[in-house]
LOZA-468791 format. One record per residue (C-alpha): z, x, y. Coordinates in steps of 0.2 Angstrom, whole numbers, padded with zeros to 4 digits, always signed. Layout:
<pts>
ZXY/...
</pts>
This chain:
<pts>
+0000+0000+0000/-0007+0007+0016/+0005+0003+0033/+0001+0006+0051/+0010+0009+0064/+0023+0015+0054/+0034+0020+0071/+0037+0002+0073/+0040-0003+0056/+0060-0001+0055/+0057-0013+0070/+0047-0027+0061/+0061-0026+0047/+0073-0028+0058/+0069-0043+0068/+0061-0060+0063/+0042-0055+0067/+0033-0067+0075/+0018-0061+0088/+0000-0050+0083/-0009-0050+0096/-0026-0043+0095/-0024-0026+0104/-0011-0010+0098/-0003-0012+0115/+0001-0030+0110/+0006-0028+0090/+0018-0015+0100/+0027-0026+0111/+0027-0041+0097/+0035-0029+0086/+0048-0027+0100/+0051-0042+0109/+0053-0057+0099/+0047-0073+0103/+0046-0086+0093/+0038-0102+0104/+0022-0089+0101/+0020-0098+0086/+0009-0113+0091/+0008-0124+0077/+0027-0120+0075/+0027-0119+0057/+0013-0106+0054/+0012-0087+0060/-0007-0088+0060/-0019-0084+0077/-0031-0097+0072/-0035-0101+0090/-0043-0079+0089/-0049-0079+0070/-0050-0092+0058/-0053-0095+0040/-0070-0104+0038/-0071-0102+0017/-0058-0095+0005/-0063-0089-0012/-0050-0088-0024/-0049-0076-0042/-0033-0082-0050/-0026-0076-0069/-0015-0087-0072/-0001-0077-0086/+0012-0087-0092/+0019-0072-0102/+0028-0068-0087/+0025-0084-0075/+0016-0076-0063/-0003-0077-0054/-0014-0062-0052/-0024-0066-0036/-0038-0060-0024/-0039-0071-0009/-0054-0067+0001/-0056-0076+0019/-0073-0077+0027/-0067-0078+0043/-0073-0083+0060/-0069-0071+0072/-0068-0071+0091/-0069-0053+0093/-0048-0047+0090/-0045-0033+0079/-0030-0040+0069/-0028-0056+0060/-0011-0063+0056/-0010-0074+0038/+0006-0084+0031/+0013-0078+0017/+0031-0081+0006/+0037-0074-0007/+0021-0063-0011/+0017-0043-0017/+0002-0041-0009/-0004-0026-0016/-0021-0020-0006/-0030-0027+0007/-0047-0026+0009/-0061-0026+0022/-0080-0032+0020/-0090-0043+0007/-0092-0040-0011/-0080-0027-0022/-0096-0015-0019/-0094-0015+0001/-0075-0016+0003/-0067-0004+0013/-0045-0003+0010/-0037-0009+0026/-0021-0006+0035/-0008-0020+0037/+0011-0026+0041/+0021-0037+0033/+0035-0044+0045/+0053-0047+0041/+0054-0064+0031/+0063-0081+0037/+0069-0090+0024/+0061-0108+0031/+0042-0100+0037/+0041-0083+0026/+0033-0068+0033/+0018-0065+0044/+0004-0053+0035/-0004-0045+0048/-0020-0036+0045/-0028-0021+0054/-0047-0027+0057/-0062-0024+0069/-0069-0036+0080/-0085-0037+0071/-0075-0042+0055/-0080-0057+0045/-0072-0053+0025/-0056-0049+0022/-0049-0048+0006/-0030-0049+0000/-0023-0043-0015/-0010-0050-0020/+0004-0057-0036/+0017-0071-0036/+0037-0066-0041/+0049-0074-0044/+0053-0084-0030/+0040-0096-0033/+0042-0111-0023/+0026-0117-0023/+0024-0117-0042/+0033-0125-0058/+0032-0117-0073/+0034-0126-0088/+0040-0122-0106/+0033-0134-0118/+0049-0142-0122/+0047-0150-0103/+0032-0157-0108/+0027-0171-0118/+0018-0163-0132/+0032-0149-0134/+0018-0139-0142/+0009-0131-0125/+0018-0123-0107/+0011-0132-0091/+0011-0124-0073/+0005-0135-0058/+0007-0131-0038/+0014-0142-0023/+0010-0136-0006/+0015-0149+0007/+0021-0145+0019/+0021-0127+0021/+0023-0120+0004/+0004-0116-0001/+0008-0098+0007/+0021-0093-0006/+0006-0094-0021/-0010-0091-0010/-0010-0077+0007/-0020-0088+0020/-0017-0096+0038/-0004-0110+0034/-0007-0124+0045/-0015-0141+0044/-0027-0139+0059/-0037-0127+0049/-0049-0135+0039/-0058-0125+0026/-0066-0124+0011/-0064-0116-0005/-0070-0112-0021/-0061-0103-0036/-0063-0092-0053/-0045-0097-0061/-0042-0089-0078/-0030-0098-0090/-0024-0097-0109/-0041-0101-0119/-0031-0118-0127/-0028-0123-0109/-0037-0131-0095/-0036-0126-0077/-0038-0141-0063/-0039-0141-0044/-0041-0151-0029/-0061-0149-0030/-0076-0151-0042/-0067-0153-0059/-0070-0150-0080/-0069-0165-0091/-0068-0153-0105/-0059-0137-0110/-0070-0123-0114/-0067-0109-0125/-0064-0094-0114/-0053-0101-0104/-0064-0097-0086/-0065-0110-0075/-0077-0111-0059/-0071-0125-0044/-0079-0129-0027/-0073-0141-0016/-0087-0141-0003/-0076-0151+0010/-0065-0144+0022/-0047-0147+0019/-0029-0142+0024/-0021-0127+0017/-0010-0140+0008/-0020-0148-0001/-0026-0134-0012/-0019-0138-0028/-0019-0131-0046/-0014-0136-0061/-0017-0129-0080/-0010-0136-0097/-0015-0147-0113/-0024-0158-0104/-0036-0174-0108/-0049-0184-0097/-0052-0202-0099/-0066-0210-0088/-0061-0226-0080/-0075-0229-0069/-0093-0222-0063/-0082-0211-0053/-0064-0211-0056/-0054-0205-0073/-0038-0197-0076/-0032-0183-0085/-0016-0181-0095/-0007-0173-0109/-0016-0179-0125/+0000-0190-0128/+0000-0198-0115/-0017-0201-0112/-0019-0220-0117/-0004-0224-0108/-0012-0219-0094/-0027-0226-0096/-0020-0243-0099/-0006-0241-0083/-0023-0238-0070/-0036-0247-0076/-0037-0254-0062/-0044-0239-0054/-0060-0244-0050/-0056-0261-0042/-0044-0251-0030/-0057-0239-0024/-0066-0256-0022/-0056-0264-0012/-0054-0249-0001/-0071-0245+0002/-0073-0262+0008/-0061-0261+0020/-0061-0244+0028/-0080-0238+0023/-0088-0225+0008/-0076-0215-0001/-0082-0197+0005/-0074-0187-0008/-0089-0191-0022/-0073-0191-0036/-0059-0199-0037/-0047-0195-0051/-0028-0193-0059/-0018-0181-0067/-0001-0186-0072/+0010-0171-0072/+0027-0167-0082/+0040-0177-0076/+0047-0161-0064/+0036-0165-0052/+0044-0169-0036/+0034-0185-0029/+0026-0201-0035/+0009-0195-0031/+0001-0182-0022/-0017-0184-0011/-0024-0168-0015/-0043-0174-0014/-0051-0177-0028/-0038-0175-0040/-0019-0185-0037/-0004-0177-0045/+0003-0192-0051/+0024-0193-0059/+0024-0202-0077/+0037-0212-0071/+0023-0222-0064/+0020-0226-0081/+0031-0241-0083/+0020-0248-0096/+0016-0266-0088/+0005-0259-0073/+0018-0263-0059/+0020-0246-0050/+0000-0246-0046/+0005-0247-0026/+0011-0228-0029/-0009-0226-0034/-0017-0237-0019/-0007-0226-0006/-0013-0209-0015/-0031-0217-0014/-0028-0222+0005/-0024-0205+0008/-0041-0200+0004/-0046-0209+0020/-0029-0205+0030/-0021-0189+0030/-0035-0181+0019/-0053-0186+0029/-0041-0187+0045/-0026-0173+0045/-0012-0173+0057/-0013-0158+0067/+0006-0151+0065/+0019-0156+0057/+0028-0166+0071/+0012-0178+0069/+0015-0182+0052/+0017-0201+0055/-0003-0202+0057/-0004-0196+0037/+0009-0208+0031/+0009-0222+0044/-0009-0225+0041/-0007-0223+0022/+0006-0235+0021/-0004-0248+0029/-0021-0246+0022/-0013-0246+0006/-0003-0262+0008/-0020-0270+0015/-0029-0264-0003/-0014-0271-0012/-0016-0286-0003/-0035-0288-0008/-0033-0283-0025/-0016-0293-0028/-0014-0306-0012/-0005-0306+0003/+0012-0313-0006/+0015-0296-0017/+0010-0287-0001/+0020-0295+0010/+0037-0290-0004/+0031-0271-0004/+0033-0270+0016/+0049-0279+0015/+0056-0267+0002/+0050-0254+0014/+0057-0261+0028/+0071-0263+0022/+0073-0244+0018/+0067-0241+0037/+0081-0249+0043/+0096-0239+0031/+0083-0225+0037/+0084-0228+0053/+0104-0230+0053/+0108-0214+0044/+0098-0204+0056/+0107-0213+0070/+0122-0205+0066/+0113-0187+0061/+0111-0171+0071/+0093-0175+0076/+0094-0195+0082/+0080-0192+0092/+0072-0192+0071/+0069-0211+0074/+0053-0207+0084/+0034-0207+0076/+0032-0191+0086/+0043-0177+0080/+0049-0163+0086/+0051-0150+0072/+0053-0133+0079/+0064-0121+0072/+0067-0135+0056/+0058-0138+0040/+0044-0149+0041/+0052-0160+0025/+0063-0165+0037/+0053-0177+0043/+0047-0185+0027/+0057-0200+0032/+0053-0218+0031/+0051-0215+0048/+0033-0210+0048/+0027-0220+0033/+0036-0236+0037/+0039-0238+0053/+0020-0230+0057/+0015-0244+0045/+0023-0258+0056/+0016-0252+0074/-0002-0253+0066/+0005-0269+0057/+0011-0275+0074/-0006-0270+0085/-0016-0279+0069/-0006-0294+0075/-0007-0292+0094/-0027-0288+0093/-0031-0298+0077/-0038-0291+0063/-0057-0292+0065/-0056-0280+0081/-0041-0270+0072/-0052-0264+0057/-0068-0260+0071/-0056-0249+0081/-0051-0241+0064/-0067-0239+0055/-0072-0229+0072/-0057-0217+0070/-0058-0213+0054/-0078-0212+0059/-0074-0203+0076/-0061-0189+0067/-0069-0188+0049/-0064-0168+0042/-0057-0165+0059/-0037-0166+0064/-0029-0175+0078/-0012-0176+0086/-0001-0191+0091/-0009-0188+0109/-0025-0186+0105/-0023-0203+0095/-0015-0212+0111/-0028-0207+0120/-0041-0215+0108/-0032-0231+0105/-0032-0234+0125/-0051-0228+0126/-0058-0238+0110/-0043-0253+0108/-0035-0259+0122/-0041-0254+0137/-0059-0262+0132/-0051-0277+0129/-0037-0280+0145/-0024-0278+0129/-0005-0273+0134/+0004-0265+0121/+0021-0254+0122/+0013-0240+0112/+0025-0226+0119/+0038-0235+0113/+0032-0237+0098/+0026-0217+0098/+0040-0208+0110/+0056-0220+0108/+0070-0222+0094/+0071-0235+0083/+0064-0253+0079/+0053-0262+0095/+0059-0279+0097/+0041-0282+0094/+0039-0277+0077/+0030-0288+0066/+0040-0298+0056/+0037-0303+0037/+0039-0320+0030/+0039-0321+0011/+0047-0338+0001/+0045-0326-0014/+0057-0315-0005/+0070-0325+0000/+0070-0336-0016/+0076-0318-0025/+0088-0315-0014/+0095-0333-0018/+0095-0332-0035/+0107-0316-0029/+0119-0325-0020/+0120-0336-0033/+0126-0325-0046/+0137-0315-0035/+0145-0331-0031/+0150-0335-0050/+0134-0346-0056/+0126-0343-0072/+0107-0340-0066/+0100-0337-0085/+0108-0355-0091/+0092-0365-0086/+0087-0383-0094/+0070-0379-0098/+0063-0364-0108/+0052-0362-0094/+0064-0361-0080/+0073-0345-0092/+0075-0327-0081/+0066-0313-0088/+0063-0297-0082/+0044-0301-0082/+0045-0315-0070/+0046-0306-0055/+0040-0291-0050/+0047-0273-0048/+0049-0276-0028/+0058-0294-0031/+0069-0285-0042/+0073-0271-0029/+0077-0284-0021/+0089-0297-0032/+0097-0280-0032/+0101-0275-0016/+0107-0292-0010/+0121-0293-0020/+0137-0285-0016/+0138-0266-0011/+0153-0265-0023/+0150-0277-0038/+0162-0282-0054/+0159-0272-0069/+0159-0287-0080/+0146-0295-0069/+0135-0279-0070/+0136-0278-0087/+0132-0295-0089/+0115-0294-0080/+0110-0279-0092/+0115-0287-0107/+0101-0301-0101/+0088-0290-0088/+0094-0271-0096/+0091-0265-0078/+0100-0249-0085/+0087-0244-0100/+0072-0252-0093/+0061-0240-0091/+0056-0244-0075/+0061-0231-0063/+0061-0239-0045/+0074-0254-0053/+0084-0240-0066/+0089-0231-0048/+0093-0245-0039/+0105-0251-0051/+0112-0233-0054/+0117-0234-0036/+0124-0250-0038/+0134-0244-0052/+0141-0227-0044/+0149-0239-0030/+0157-0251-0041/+0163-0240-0054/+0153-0246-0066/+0156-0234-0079/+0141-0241-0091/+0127-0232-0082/+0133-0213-0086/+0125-0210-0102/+0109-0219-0098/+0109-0211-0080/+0111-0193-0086/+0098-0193-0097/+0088-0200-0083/+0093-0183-0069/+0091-0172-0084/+0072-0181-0088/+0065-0185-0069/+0064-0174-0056/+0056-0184-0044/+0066-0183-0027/+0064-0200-0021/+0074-0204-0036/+0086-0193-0036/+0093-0192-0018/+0099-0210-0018/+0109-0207-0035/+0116-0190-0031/+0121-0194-0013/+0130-0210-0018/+0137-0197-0031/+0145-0186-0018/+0155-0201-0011/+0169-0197-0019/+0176-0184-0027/+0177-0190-0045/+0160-0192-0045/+0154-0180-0034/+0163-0167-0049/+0153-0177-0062/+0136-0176-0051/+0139-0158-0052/+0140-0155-0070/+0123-0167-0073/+0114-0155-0059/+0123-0137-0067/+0110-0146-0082/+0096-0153-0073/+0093-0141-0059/+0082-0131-0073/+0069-0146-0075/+0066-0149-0055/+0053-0142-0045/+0059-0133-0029/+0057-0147-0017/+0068-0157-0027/+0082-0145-0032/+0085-0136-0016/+0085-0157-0006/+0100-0159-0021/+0107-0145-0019/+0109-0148+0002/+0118-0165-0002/+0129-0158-0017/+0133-0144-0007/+0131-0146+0010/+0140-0127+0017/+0127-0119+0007/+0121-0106+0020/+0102-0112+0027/+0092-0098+0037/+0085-0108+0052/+0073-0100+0065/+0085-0095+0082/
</pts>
């Protein structure tokens, strides 16, 4: 490894490195004065506003012997004429780095790694001319993988074969790939990606149906994309075709599950298309992953990382399936340009999705998911009233010097749901979908900010058509609007009866009729989430146990109800759920499930100690981004480096 300016490397070691500018007088005086509100984006080192990334080529061996990838990352880059270009990177060895295009031309380059931050990583900063165009990085993953779970084959479902897939949002991509970390660079990329000959290799581009025998995969995904949204994943894996353009991939055990649970793919991608215009990414497919991973779905286009626990077996999760579909129009076609923009990703997810539900299912079931989510908003909204960072309530975040996960609230996916909900209303729905078929039109492959979108909806929406509307209230203020739309569903309220009724001593399952009988298949998941939470914060045992013995809301197999009622249970000391609940933490590492159980865990102390020992356990079968989110509320003096 070659360094330069070696003067002022004890200095770079010494301080948290942030500035390379594009002179030696510069790199000198960043080296020296720190100054961390040089970092535009606010979660990237990168100079992407003096050289950019315009196509990344990726060679990845993926070893599993020793968990770790072997990678050449190589940047054709635009450059405006600097002579340094400044890269994420976490948690990397880069071992060489290279100047100039193919292995025949390359010419070894000096660089400097910064000190690291434990939040944002290191900034890679590489000597270069201002004629440059190819730089190539060398580079290996350690042990501190964040990015990446590896898998032994007793976490899978076949037991028989390991699995490694990546998760990059929001700003871990640099801890398995050197490259300019930040949403508003859109690139493209293409990858050789070696694997064990009886695997298969996957990314977020052009994808195999088949494994071949050597184990060498080729991918191109010919969009440009966010840095987060490259994704890889490589195991035993299946396809099964679903429609002319759509299939999913799984473990071969799993794989008629899975083609049963989304068969209804195709209809989806229907519906949405009809609504919001072509689906511009040619594919669209799933690939459930081991039960580790940390979310119900992620977008990565083309190919959604999908969580088994969607596979509930009587198809009702499929909304986790419409909002990683409407991604492919919000967040993945149209980007949030930082982090602190997040709401226009999720908000306008949340939305479109419930609008496919809606045409695939009717307004009545999508009228229960929003009020489920809703209802989430507002414990939301009250938790970070009374938090450090109130002013979290707002779709426009601030996130500077904080993890951008912080701000994977409710927040920007419900509440941005009800202010486009809420301007539908005011502005009807006809001009509504004009205004946003001409956004996702008017900022296809390009990324926007909460601004830049205020200033379109004035231009395009309201100002055109004399409409008032308190947008900055909506976009710079905390809290609810008094003129948030509001949600009237009978199916809803008559749930939430049949709640009160049982809390208040009647027998709901004695019924005259056979067909008047309470089953668990009579309503679905959302009016169960709901029976649930209307009755009382701190229930009878007796009275819990007599709803299992009936519903078996403890061993259903459903994960959205089986957390509900663990929470329930931890707060009324109903001692039932532990055995069915622990093997539950030690199976799913999905964190929407497991923050509401292990923060009602560390109410008290009893259980906060039994909480604990079920992590001491599990922690072992979580990805990152789950275990360290458990980890914060299980021990919460655990030391966090922040950026000062």
């Amino acid at each position: 490894m070659k360094f330069y300016f070696l003067f002022c490397l004890s200095i770079l070691f010494a301080a948290f490195f942030v500035g390379c500018e594009s002179t030696v007088e510069d790199i000198k005086v960043a080296a020296s004065h720190i100054d961390t509100t040089l970092i535009k984006d606010g979660h990237s080192y990168s100079n992407i506003d003096k050289i950019r990334t315009k196509h990344l080529h990726l060679e990845l061996d993926v070893n599993f012997e020793n968990t770790t990838i072997y990678g050449v990352a190589r940047h054709e880059m635009i450059n405006s004429g600097v002579d340094t270009a400044i890269f994420d990177i976490k948690n990397l060895d880069i071992k060489k780095v290279t100047l100039g295009k193919g292995k025949e031309n390359e010419v070894e380059a000096d660089f400097i790694i910064g000190a690291n931050n434990e939040m944002l990583g290191q900034p890679l900063c590489v000597k270069i001319l201002p004629t440059t165009k190819y730089i190539n990085i060398y580079y290996q993953t350690t042990e501190k993988k964040e990015a990446i779970d590896w898998l032994t084959p007793e976490l899978t479902a076949g037991k028989k074969h390991p699995f490694m897939y990546t998760q990059g949002e929001a700003i871990l991509t640099r801890s398995w790939i050197p490259l300019q970390d930040a949403p508003s660079n859109r690139i493209t990329y293409s990858a050789d990606v070696k694997v064990p000959k009886d695997l298969m290799a996957l990314m977020s581009a052009e994808n195999p149906k088949v494994k071949n025998d050597l184990g060498l995969y080729h991918f191109e995904m010919k969009q440009r994309i966010p840095s987060y949204l490259i994704a890889l994943a490589v195991g035993d894996l299946k396809f099964k075709k679903l429609g002319k353009n759509c299939g999913v991939y799984s473990e071969p055990e799993l794989i008629k599950a899975c083609a049963y649970e989304f068969v209804d793919l195709p209809k989806l991608i229907k519906a949405a298309e009809k609504i919001y215009g072509k689906y511009q990414w040619e594919q669209y497919d799933l690939v459930v992953l081991p039960y580790s991973f940390p979310f119900g779905g992620m977008e990565n286009p083309r190919l959604t990382f999908a969580n088994p626990t969607l596979l509930a077996g009587d198809r009702s999760l499929v909304s986790v399936v419409a909002h990683e579909l409407a991604h492919s129009w919000s967040g993945n076609l149209v980007t949030n340009a930082t982090w602190d923009d997040f709401w226009l990703n999720e908000g306008f997810t949340v939305y479109f999705e419930g609008r496919i539900m809606e045409e695939i299912y009717g307004k009545e079931v999508s009228d229960i998911l929003a009020l489920i989510e809703y209802q989430e908003l507002e414990a939301d909204i009250a938790e970070i009233g009374k938090s450090d960072f109130p002013e979290d309530t707002h779709l426009k975040l601030s996130l500077k010097g904080r993890n951008p996960d912080d701000g994977m609230t409710s927040i920007a996916y419900v509440k941005g749901a009800f202010f486009l909900k809420t301007l539908e209303n005011k502005v009807g729905r006809e001009l509504f979908d004009k205004f946003m078929n001409a956004y996702f039109k008017k900022y296809s492959f390009h990324t926007i900010t909460t601004e830049g979108f205020e200033a379109f909806l004035n231009a395009q929406l309201l100002k055109p058509n004399h409409i008032t509307f308190n947008t900055k209230e909506w976009l710079y203020k905390a809290g609810i609007p008094s003129n948030c739309y509001k949600i009237d569903s009978p199916r809803f309220k008559l749930v939430q009866k049949l709640a009160d009724d049982f809390a208040k001593g009647k027998d709901i399952f004695k019924v005259k009729r056979k067909k008047d009988k309470i089953t668990r298949a009579k309503y679905v998941t959302q009016e169960w989430l709901a029976f649930i939470r209307r009755l009382p914060s701190k229930m009878d045992p007796a009275q819990m146990r007599k709803l299992d013995e009936h519903l078996d809301f403890k061993g259903c197999g459903n994960a959205e109800i089986m957390t509900e009622w663990y929470v329930l249970g931890i707060n009324s000391g109903y001692m039932d759920i532990r055995p069915p609940m622990e093997k539950f933490l030690m199976k799913v590492g999905r964190r929407k499930f497991l923050m509401p159980i292990y923060k009602n865990l560390a109410k008290t102390s009893e259980t906060l100690a039994w909480g604990k020992k079920v992590f001491d356990k599990a922690q072992h079968n979580y990805h990152f981004v789950s275990k360290s989110s458990v980890e914060a509320v299980l021990y919460p003096n655990k030391k966090v480096e922040t950026i000062k």
